[in-house]
C-alpha positions as CSV (number, residue, x, y, z in Angstrom):
1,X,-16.2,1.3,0.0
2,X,-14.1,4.2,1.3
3,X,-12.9,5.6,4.4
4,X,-15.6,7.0,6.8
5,X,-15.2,10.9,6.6
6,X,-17.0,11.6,9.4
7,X,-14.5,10.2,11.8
8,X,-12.3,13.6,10.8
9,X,-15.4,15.8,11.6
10,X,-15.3,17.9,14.8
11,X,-18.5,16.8,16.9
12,X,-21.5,18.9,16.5
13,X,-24.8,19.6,18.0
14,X,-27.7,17.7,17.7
15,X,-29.9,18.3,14.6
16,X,-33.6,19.4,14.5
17,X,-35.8,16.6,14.7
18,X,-36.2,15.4,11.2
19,X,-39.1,17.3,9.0
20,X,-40.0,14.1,7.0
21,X,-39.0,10.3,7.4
22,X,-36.7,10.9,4.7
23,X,-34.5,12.9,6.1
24,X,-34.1,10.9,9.2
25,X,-30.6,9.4,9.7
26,X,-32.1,5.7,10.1
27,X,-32.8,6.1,6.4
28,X,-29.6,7.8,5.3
29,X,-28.0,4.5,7.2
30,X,-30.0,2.0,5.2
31,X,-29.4,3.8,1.6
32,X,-25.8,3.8,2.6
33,X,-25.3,0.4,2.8
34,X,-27.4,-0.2,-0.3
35,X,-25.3,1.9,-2.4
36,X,-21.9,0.7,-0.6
37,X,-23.5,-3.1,-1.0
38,X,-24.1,-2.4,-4.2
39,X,-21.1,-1.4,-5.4
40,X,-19.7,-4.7,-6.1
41,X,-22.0,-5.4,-8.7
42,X,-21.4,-1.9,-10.2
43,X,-17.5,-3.4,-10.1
44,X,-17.8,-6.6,-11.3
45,X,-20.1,-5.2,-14.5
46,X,-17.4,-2.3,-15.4
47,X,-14.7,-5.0,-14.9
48,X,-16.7,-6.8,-17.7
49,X,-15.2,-4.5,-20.4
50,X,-12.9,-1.5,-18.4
51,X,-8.9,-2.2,-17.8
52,X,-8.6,-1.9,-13.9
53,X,-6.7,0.9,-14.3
54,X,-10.0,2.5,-16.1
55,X,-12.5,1.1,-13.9
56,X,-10.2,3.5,-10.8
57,X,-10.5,6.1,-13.0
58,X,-13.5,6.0,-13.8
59,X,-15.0,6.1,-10.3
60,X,-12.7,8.2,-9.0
61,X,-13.0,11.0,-11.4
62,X,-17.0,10.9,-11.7
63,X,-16.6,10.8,-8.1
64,X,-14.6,13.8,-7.8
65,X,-16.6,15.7,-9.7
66,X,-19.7,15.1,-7.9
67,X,-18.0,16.2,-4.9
68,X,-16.6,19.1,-6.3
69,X,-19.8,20.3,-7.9
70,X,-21.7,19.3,-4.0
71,X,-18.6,21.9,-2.6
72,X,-18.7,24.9,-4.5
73,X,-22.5,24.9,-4.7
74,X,-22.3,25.3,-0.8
75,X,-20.4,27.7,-1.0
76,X,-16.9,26.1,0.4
77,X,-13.7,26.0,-1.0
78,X,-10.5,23.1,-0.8
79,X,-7.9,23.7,1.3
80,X,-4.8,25.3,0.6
81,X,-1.8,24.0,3.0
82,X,0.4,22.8,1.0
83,X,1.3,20.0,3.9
84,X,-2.1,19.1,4.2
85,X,-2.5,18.4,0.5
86,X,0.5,16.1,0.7
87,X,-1.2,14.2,3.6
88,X,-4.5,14.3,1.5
89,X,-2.4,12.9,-1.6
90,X,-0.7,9.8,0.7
91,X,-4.2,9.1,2.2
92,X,-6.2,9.4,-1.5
93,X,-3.4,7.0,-2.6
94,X,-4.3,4.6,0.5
95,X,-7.9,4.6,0.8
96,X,-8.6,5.2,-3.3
97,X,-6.5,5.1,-5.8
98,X,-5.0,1.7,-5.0
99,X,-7.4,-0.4,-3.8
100,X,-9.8,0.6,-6.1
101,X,-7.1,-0.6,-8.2
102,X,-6.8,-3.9,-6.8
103,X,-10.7,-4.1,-7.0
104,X,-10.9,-3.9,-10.6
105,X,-8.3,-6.6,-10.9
106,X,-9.9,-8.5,-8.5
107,X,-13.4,-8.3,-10.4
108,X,-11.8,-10.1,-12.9
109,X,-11.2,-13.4,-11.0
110,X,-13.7,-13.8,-8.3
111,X,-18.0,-13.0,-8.0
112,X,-18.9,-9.4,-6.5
113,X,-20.5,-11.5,-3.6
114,X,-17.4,-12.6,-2.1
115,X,-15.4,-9.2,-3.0
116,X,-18.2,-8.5,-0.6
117,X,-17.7,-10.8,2.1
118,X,-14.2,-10.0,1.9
119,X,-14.0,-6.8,2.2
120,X,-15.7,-7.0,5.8
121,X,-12.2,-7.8,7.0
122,X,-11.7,-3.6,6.4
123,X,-12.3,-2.9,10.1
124,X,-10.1,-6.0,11.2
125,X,-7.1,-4.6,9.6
126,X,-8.3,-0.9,10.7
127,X,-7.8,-1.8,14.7
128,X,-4.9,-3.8,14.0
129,X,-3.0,-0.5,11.9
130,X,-4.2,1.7,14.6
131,X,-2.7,0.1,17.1
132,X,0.8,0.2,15.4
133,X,0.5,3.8,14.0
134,X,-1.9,5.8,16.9
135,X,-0.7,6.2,20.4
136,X,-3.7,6.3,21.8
137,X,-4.9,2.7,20.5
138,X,-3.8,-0.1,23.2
139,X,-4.7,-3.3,22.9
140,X,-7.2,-4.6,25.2
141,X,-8.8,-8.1,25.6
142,X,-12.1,-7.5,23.5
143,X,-9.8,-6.4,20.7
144,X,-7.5,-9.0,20.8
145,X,-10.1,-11.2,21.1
146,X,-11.7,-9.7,17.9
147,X,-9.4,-9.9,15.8
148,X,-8.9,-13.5,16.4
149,X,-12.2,-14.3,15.8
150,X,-12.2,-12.1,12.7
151,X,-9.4,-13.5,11.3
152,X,-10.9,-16.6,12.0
153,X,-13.4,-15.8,9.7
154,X,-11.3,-14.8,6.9
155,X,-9.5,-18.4,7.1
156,X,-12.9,-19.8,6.8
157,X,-13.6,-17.8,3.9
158,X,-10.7,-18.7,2.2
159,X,-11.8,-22.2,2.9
160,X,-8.4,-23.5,3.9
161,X,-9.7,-27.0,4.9
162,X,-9.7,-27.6,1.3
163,X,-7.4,-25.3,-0.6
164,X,-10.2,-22.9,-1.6
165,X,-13.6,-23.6,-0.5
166,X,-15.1,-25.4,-3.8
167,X,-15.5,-22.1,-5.9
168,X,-16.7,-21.8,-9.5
169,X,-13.6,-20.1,-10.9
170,X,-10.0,-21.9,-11.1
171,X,-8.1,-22.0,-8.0
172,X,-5.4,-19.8,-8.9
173,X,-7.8,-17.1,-9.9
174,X,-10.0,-17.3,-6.8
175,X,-6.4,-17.5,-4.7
176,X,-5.2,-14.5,-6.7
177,X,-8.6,-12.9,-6.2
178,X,-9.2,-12.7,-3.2
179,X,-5.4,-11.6,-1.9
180,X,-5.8,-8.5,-4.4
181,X,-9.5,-7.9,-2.1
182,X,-7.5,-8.7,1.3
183,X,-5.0,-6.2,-0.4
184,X,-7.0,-3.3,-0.8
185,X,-8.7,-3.9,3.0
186,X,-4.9,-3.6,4.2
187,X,-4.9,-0.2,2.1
188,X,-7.6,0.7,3.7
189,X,-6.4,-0.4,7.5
190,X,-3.3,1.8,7.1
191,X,-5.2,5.0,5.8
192,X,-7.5,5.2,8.2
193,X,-5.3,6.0,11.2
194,X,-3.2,7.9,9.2
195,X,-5.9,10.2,8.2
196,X,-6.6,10.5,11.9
197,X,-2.8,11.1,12.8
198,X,-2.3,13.6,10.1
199,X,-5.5,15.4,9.2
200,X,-7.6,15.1,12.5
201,X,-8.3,18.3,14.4
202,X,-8.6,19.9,11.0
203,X,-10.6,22.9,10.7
204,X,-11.9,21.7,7.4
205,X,-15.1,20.2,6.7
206,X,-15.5,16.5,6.1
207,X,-16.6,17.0,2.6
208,X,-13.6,19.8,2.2
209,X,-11.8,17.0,2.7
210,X,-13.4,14.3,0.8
211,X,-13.4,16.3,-2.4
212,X,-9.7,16.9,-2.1
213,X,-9.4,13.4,-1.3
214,X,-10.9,12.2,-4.3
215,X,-9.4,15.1,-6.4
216,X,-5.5,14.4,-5.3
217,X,-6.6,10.4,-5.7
218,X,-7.9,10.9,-9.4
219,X,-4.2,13.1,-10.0
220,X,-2.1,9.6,-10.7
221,X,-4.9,7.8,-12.5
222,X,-4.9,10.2,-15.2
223,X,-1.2,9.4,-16.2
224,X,-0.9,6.2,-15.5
225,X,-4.1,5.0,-17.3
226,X,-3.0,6.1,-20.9
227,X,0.6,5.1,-20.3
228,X,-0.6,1.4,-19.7
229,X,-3.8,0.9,-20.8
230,X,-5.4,1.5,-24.4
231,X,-9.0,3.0,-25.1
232,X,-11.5,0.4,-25.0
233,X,-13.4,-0.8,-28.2
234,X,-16.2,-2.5,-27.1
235,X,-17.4,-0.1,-23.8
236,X,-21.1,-0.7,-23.4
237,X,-23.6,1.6,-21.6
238,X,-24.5,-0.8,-19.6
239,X,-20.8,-0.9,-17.9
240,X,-20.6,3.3,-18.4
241,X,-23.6,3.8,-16.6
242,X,-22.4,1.0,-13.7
243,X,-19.0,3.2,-13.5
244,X,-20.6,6.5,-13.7
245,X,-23.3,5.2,-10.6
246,X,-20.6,3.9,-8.7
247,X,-18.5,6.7,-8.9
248,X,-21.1,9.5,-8.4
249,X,-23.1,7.4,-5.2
250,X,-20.6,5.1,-4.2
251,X,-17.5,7.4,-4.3
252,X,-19.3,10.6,-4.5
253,X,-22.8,10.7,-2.1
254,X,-21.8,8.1,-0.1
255,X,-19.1,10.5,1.8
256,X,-22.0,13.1,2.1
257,X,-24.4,10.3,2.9
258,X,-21.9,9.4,5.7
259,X,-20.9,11.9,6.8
260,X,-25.0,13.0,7.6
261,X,-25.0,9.7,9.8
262,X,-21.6,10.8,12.0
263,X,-23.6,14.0,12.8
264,X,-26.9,13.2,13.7
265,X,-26.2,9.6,15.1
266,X,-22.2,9.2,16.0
267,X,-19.5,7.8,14.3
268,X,-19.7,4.5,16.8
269,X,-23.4,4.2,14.9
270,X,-22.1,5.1,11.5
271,X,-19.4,2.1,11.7
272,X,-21.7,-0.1,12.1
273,X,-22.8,0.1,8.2
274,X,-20.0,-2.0,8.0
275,X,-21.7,-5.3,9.4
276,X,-24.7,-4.7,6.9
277,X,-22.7,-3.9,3.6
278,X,-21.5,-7.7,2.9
279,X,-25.2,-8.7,3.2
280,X,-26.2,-6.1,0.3
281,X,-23.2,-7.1,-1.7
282,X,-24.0,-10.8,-1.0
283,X,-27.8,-10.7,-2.4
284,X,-27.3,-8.1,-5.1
285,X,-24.5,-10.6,-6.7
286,X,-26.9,-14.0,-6.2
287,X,-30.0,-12.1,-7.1
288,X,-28.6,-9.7,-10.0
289,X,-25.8,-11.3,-11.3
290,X,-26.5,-15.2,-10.5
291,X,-23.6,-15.8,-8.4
292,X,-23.5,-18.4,-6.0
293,X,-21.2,-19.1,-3.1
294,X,-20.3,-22.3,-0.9
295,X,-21.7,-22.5,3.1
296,X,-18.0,-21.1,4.1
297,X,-18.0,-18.0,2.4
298,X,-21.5,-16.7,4.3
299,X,-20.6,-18.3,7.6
300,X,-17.0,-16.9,7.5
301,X,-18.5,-13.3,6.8
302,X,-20.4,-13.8,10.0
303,X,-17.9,-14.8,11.6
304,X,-15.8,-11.7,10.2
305,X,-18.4,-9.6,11.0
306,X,-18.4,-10.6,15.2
307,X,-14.5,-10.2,15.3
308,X,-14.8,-6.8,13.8
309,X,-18.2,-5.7,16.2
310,X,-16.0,-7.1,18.8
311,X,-12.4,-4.6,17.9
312,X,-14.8,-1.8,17.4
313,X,-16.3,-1.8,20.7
314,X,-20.0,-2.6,19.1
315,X,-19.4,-6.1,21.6
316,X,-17.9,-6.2,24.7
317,X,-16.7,-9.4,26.5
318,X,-17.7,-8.4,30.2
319,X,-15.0,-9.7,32.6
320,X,-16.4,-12.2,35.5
321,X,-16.9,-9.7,38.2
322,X,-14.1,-10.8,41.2
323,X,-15.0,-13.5,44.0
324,X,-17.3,-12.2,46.3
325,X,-18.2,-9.1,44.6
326,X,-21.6,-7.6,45.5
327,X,-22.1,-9.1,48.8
328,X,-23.6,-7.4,51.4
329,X,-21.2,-7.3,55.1
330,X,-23.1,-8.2,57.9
């Protein structure tokens, strides 16, 4: 997953009703979480055989040029502040190139299921980042109350009653695993409201943006990957065509994907992909891959998942109205 480009969009007016089913924004909802869901998988089989350094660049580069090649064939062009390219650069860096980073290492340790369930903490850390870096974020008690709960679930997750939950891999690894997972969700909490600090109210389009995100993000990748890494030997197609997929739809057509949901049904809407992602990533490892998880891992993402509905304003805790309230005077 990536940032939601959409939020950076100035509102619009309502579409045309919808010429086939296809094009409704229901259905560009559902394939977006396929493809986000999915993408796990797509990780964990390029991991198989890629360096993460590779796997990042890989994605990132296929993904810019999808992007790139969406852009100029409508006709629109990248921006050219050079202040807005350096905001561009320090958000690509949050919301890209390191956590995708830390997601190939982390592919390495743990199953693409729980990569999954992890990563639905991404909103926990998004309201608790805002509210440090945006002045217009104040705490409140359905918040507050969130993120306990959704931390809650991340403990559970972790399965902290018993070091880690019972998993299939080593302790350390799983430990080391999923810290590099809750490390790219932090990434991810911090660029978000810096994109919305720094580039909102830009006269730019969202996928203006996006391709130069994903341009300025692929920049460090290509000279850091042959400095430490060496070509591989034994690259199959089977991982090339899981990079290549997850870099032109999950990196690439997801933004546009996204972005199509923002307009036609609201961003509030468009957040909510978030709750339905760890559910795709969840059955596409068990199903595709034969992963399998212990009870705490599911129920913690559930768990996750409330706390984040809750900081997002999806759930609201409705205060007992006062003593008396609603009674007619006589």
């Amino acid at each position: 997953m990536t940032t939601l480009p959409g939020a950076l969009a100035t509102p619009v007016a309502a579409p045309h009703p919808p010429r086939s089913p296809f094009l409704d924004w229901r259905a560009k909802f559902v394939l977006l979480a396929l493809i986000w869901g999915m993408s796990f998988v797509l990780i964990r089989i390029g991991a198989e055989v890629l360096a993460p350094l590779q796997l990042a660049l890989g994605r990132m580069g296929t993904g810019a040029l999808a992007l790139l090649a969406v852009l100029f064939l409508s006709r629109g062009r990248l921006p050219s502040s050079p202040r807005l390219w350096g905001h561009m650069f320090v958000a690509a860096l949050l919301l890209n190139t390191v956590p995708f980073t830390l997601f190939g290492y982390a592919a390495q340790l743990i199953p693409s299921a729980l990569m999954g369930i992890v990563n639905a903490s991404t909103p926990l850390f998004g309201v608790v980042f805002a509210m440090l870096i945006l002045t217009d974020e104040r705490p409140d008690r359905t918040r507050l109350l969130g993120l306990g709960i959704g931390f809650l679930g991340v403990l559970t997750v972790f399965g902290v009653w018993n070091s880690l939950g019972g998993l299939d891999v080593s302790g350390d690894d799983a430990l080391i695993g999923m810290l590099l997972v809750v490390g790219a969700t932090v990434c991810y909490g911090i660029g978000t409201p810096y994109l919305r600090r720094f580039v909102a109210g830009s006269p730019h389009t969202a996928l203006e943006l996006s391709s130069l995100q994903m341009l300025l993000g692929t920049l460090p990748l290509l000279v850091l990957t042959p400095l430490f890494t060496s070509a591989p030997t034994d690259l199959t197609w089977r991982a090339a065509l899981a990079v290549t997929a997850l870099g032109v739809f999950g990196t690439g057509f997801a933004y546009i994907l996204n972005y199509a949901v923002v307009r036609a049904a609201g961003a509030t809407v468009a957040t909510t992909v978030t709750y339905v992602v760890p559910v795709v990533a969840v059955t596409a490892g068990v199903v595709l891959l034969g992963e399998t998880l212990t009870w705490n891992q599911p129920v913690g993402a559930l768990v996750i998942i409330l706390g984040a509905a809750l900081c997002q304003g999806v759930l609201r805790v409705r205060r007992p109205a006062p003593e008396g309230a609603g009674r007619r005077s006589t």
